[in-house]
N, C-alpha and C positions, 0 to 999 in steps of 0.2 A: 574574395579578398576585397580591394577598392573598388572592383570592376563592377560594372552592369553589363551584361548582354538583352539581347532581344530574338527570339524565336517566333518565326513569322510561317504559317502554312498560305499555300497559293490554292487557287480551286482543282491544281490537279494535285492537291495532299503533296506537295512538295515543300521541303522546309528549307528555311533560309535562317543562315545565324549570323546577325553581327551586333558590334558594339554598338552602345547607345550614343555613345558620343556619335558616331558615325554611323545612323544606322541605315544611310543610303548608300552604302561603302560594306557588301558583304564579307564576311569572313569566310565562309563556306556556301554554298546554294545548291538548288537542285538536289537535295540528300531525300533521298527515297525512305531510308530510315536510321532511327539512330538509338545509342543507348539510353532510351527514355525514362528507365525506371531507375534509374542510378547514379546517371550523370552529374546530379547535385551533392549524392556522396562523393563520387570520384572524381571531383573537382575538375574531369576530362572527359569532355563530347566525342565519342566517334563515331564517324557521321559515312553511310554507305550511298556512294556515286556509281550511276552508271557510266563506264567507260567507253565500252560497246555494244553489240546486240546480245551478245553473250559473257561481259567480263564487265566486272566490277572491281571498286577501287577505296578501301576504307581510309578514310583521310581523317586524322586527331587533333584535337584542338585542346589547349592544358587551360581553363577557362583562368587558374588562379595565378599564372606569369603570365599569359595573354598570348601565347604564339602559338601558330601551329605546330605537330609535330611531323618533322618535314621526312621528306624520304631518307633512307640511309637507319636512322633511329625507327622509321614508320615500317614492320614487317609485311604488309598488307598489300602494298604496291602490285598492281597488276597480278591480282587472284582471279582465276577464272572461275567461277562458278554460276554453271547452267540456271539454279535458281534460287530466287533472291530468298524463300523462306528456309536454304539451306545456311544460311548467316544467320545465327543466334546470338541475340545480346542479352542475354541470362544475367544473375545477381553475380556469380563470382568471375565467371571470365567470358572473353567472346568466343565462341563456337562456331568454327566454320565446319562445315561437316564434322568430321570425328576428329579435329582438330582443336586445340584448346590457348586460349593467347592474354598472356596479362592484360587487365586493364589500364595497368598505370603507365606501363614501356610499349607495350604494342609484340612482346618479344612470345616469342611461341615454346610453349610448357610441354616437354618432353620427359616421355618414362615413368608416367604416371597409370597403375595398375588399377583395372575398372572405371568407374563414374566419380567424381570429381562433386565429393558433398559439402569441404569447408575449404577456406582457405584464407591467408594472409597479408594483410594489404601488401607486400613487398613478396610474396608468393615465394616467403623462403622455410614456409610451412603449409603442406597441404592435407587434408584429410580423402582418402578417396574408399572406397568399398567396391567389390569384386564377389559375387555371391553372397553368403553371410559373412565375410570378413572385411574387417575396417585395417586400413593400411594410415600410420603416419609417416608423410613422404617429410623430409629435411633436406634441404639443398645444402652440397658439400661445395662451397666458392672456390676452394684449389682445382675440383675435378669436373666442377662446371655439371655436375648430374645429382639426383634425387637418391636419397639413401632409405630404403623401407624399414620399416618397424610395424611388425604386428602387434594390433591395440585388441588384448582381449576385453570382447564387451558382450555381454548378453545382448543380442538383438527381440527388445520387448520392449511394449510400453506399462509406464502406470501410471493412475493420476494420484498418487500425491505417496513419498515415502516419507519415513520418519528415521533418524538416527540417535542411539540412544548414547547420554550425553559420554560414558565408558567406550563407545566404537565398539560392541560385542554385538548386538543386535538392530537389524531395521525391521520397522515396518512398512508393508506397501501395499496400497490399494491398486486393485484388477480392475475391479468397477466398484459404485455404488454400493457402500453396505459389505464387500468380501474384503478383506486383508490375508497377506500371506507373514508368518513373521518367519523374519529369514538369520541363523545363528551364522558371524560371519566368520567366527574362528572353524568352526565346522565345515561352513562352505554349504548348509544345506538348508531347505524347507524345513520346519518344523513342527508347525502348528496354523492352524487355519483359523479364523474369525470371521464374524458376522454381524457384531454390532460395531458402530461408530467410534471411532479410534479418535484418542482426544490428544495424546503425547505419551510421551515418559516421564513420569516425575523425577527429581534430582536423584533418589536413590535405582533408578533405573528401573522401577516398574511399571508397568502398560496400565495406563487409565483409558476405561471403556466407558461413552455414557449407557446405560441402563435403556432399554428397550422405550428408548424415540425420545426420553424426558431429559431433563436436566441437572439430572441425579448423577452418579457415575460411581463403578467399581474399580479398585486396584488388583490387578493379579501380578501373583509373583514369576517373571518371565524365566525361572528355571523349571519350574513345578505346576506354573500355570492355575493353581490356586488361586481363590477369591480371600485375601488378605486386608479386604476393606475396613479398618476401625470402629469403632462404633462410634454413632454421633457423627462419622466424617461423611464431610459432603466437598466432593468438587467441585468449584465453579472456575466458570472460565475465568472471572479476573481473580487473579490469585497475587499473592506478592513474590516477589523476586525469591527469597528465602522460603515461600511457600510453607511461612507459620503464621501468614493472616490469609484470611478471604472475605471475597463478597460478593453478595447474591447475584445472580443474575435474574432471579425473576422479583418480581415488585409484589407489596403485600397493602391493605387500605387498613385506617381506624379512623373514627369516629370521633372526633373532641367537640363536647358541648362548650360555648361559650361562655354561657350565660353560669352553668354551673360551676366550669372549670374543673372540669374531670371528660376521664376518654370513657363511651359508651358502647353501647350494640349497635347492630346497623338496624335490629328489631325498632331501638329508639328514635333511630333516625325516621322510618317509615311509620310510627304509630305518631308525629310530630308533624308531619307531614299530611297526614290525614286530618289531626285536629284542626290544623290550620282551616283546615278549608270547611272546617263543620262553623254553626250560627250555635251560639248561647244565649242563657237569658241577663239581660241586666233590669237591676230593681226600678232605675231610673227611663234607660233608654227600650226597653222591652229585648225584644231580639235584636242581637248586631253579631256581627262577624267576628270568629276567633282571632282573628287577626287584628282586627281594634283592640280587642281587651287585652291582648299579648302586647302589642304598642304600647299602652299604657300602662299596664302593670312593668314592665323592662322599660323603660322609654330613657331611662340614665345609661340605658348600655347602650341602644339604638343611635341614641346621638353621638355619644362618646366616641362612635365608630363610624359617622358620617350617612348615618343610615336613616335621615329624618321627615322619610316618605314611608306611607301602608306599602307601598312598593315593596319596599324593602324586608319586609315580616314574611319569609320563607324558611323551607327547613336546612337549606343548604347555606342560609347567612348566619343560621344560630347553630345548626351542627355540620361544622367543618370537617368533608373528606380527605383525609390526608394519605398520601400514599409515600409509601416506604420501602425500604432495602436494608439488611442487616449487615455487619462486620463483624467478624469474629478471627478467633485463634483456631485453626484447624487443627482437630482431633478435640473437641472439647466441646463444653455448652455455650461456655460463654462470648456472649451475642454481643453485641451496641446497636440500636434501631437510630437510621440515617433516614429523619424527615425530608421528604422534597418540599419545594413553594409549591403553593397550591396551584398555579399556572403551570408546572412540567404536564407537558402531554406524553411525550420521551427519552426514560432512561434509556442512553444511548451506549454507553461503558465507563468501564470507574478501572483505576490502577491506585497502585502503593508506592511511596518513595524506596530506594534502596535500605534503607535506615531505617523504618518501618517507625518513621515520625509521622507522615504523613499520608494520607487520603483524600483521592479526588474523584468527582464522576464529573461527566458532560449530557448532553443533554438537549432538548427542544422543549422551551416554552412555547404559550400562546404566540410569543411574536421576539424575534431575535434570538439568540442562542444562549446556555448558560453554562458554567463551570462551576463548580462548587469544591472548596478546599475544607479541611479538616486537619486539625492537628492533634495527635495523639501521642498515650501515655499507654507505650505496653510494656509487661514486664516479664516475659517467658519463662522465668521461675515460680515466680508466685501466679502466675496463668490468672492476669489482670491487665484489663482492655479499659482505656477511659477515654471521650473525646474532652480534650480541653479549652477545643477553642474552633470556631467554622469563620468561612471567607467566602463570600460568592460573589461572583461578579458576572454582567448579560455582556461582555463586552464581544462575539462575535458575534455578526452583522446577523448570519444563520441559524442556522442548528449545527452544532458539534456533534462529529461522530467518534472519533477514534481518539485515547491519549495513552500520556505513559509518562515515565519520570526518566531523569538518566543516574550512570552513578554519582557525575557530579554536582546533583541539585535540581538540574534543570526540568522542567515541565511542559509538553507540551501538546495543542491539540490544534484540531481544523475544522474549518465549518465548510457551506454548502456550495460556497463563493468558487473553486474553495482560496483561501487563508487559514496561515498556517499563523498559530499564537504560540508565545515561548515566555517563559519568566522564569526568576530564579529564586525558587520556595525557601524561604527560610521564616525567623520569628516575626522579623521586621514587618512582613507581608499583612500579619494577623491584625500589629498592632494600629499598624493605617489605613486598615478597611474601612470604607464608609459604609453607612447603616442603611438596614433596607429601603429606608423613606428615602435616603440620598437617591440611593438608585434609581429610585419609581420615577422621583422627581427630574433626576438625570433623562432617563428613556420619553421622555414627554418631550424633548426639544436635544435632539441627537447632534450635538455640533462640536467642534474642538474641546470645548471644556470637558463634555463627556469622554472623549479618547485621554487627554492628559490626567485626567482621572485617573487613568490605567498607565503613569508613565515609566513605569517599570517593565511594561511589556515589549516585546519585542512581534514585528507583525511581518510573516513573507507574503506579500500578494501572488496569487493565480497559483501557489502550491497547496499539497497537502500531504503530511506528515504520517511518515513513515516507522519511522523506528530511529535509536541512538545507535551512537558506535557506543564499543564498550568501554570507552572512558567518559565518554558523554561531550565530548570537544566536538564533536562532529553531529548534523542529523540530516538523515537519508527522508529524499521528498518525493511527490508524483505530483498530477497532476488532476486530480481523481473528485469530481464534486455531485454536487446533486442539485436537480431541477425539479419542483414537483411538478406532476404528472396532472393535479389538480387545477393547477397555473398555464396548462397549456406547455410543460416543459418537456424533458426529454427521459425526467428520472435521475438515475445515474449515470454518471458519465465517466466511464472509463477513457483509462490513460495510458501509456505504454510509457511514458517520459520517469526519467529518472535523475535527481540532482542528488548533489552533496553539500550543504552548506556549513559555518559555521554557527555553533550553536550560540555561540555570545553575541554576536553581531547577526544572525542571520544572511550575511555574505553569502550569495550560492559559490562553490569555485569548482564544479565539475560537472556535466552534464552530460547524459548517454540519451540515446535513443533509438537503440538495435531492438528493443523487443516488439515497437510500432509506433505508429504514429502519436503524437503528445496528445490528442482529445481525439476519439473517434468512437463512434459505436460501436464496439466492437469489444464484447469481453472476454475475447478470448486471448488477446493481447494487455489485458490488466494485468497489473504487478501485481502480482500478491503477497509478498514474503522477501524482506532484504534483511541480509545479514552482514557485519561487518566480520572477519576475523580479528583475533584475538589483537594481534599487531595494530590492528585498522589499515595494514597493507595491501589489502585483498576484501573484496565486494564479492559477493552473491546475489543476485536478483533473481526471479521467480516469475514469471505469471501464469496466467490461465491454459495457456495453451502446451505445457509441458517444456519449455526454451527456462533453462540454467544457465546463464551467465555468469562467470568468476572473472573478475578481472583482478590485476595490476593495480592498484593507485599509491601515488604520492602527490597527497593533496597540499599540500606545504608550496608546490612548486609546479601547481597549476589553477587557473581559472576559466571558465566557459569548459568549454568541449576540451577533454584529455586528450584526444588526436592519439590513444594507445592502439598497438597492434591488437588484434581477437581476434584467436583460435577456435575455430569451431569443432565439434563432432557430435553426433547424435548419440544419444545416449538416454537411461532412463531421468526421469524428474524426482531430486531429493532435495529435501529442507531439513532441518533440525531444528531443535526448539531454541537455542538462542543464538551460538555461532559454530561454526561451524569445522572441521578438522580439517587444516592444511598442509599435511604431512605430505596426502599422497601430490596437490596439487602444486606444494614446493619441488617435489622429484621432478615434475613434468615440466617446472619450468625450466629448473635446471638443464631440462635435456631439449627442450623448445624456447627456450629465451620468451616467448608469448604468454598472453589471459586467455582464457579459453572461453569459448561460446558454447554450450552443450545443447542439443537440440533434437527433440522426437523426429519421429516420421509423418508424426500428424499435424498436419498444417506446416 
């Protein structure tokens, strides 16, 4: 709240807690131990005193009203127990031997069947397990006792399942490289897998990549059939409608300068050679290929600021240019997407909803880049045109991840990270400034350069996740990268999760159940958020198999949601874009809570 406390250890490991205002005026002292791993969740310290040689005394303290919680409310009073490491301050409650005690009331939790695996801030929902059965305990407030429900759940793990977008079929991987595909109207195993499962595409068939490449097959999931088109190629970036795509691997050509035509790479190396050979001249005898190329080009030389022998190489007269295609899937028809000749790193590219538009991201030599494209396709007459490009360095890094939403918005993060946003339309095209602007711009990095870009929208310390599906909304982390060249740390995983708005960039919800906001540690990375369909309901994902659904109405909150979560262990599922809330509308209905879903691993 408005308070500060102070927590102070003596040399015989004994702590002391008081306010700052007064912190020579303790609140509690002599605490042998306390709820250390959680107490700045639960807003309430409680803190275990020696009473006697043998009895102990938990005394509470509510840090966010400031008062203790005194006897009478406090259930802990004069507990005898022999030894102290029979007091457990565990995540969900305190543990006095086989005894189980809210953390928020101090009140002791009865009638609860086996071990105690999730539970509810207000513990008026608990999850517990008893052999292989998972119980939902609900507290009945007329009868003052726990009412059970058995929760059928496969006790197994996997690391990563798939739902196809019809609800008929998942997939899920065992390990590395095995999938099971599971029919759900059946209820049974069906078929087993071994290559790299990539999704379901919109018609509900299982895309496989091809044996380790970045090719991929389609089979039909009733018949299992290799139904792959010809000509079609999967790539990961694909557009929303999944009738454009674009490569993911990058391809080089050749353009002679001087001639103004694209060559061989043969030309480039037999130019390359010459160079460095001596000819004869009638005046000068022998001189260097490179003089008499000077001179003979010497109006292009200049014309290009290149008016040093320095400059007479084969890579300033035939320029490498590396590229990426876009097409219409199921067809030939390509469009080759030039990089500047600075990209070191195509990083990902997406499609607008409306398949007007085209973007990748990217690492230059030095700052980061985006590049827009505006397109003419006509899915009838199966005709692809670019009519117009837009690039801009404006992330301070390198950009990894983008995407569009459906209503216009754009956007991506770099290494900081910083999350960029704008909103693509014509206008965008026709106020671009020209690549000299930019060069010119990147030479002296100051205000005018950022109002350059004042159409953007910038979140510092996030990075960009995914849209809701109206696109009013976008889900953040906190996810960047160090190189490792630099003496940094690499990437840097996150566990932090926001929700801002998209038009203002406003963050106005924050979580942080899945781990800490920046830690080493990837196996608490998010990987996968989804909105439902409503934007009622959140899905988050990370590394470690922990599904999180919650609650939200974001309309009518900012910072931290302060919502109830429900936890239960269970296996880890994602789908490709959102996600079905039928079953998890019933559950609330009958638990009023978001649910935390969570493995056994970690």
């Amino acid at each position: 709240g408005n308070e500060n406390y102070l927590l102070q250890k003596d040399k015989e490991d004994k702590i002391t807690l008081s306010n700052i205002k007064n912190p020579l005026k303790p609140l509690i002292k002599d605490v042998l131990k306390f709820n250390e791993s959680n107490y700045l969740d639960k807003k309430i310290i409680w803190c275990l005193i020696r009473k006697g040689d043998d009895n102990f005394n938990i005394i509470g303290y509510d840090l966010l009203n400031s008062r203790k919680i005194e006897h009478g409310n406090n259930y802990f009073d004069g507990f005898n127990v022999s030894e102290i490491n029979l007091i457990d301050f565990n995540k969900l409650t305190i543990k006095i031997e086989n005894q189980h005690f809210n953390y928020k009331t101090g009140r002791k939790i009865n009638g609860i069947p086996g071990d105690i695996i999730a539970i509810s801030e207000s513990t008026h929902s608990i999850i517990s397990k008893r052999s292989n059965i998972i119980y939902l305990n609900k507290f009945n407030e007329k009868n003052q006792y726990y009412l059970l429900k058995e929760i059928k759940l496969e006790d197994d793990f996997y690391n990563e399942t798939y739902l196809s977008q019809n609800g008929k079929y998942l997939v899920a991987q065992k390990k590395l490289g095995e999938y099971i595909f599971y029919d759900i109207e059946k209820g049974e195993v069906t078929n087993f897998f071994s290559e790299k499962f990539l999704g379901f595409s919109n018609e509900g068939n299982l895309i496989f990549e091809k044996n380790k490449t970045r090719t991929a097959v389609l089979l039909d999931p009733i018949t299992f059939q290799d139904i792959t088109p010809d000509n079609y190629h999967y790539y990961r970036f694909i557009s929303p409608d999944q009738k454009l795509f674009s490569s993911v691997s990058t391809g080089e050509r050749y353009f002679h300068r001087i001639k103004n035509e694209y060559v061989q790479y043969e030309d480039f190396v037999n130019l390359s050679n010459a160079l460095n050979e001596r000819v004869f001249d009638a005046e000068k005898g022998y001189v260097a290929m490179k003089e008499f190329f000077f001179e003979k080009h010497k109006e292009f030389f200049e014309k290009n600021g290149m008016n040093k022998l320095g400059y007479v190489n084969a890579a300033n007269i035939i320029q490498r240019i590396k590229f990426t295609s876009i097409g219409i899937t199921g067809s030939d028809v390509k469009q080759i997407i030039e990089f500047p000749w600075d990209l070191v790193y195509y990083n990902y590219s997406a499609f607008s909803y409306d398949n007007k538009y085209y973007a990748y991201v990217g690492k230059p030599s030095s700052n980061g880049l985006i590049q827009f494209f505006k397109l003419q396709f006509n899915e009838q007459q199966k005709t692809l045109v670019i009519e117009d490009t837009y690039l801009t360095r404006l992330p301070k890094n390198a950009a990894w991840v983008c995407g569009f939403s459906k209503n216009g918005y754009f956007a991506t993060y770099d290494s900081n990270p910083d999350t960029y946003l704008i909103n693509i339309n014509d206008e965008l095209f026709d106020d671009k400034p020209s690549e000299i602007e930019l060069n010119e711009k990147l030479k002296k990095v100051n205000k005018t350069f950022f109002n350059q870009y004042k159409s953007w929208v910038k979140i510092e310390g996030k990075s960009f996740l995914s849209f809701s599906p109206t696109g009013k909304y976008i889900a953040l982390s906190e996810q960047g990268y160090e190189p490792l060249t630099l003496g940094g740390y690499g990437h840097k995983e996150s566990g932090a999760l926001h929700i801002a708005e998209t038009e203002t960039g406003k963050v106005r919800l924050s979580f942080s159940e899945h781990g800490d906001a920046i830690k080493s540690d990837n196996s608490k990375k998010i990987t996968f958020v989804a909105f439902s369909e409503d934007e009622k309901k959140l899905m988050s994902l990370s590394n470690d198999g922990v599904v999180i659904i919650r609650n939200i109405n974001i309309t009518q909150h900012e910072g931290s949601s302060g919502m109830e979560t429900l936890e239960r262990k269970t296996t880890k599922s994602t789908s490709n874009f959102f996600f079905d809330t039928s079953e998890v509308e019933k559950m609330d209905r009958e638990t009023g809570g978001s649910w935390r879903i969570e493995n056994d691993f970690g």
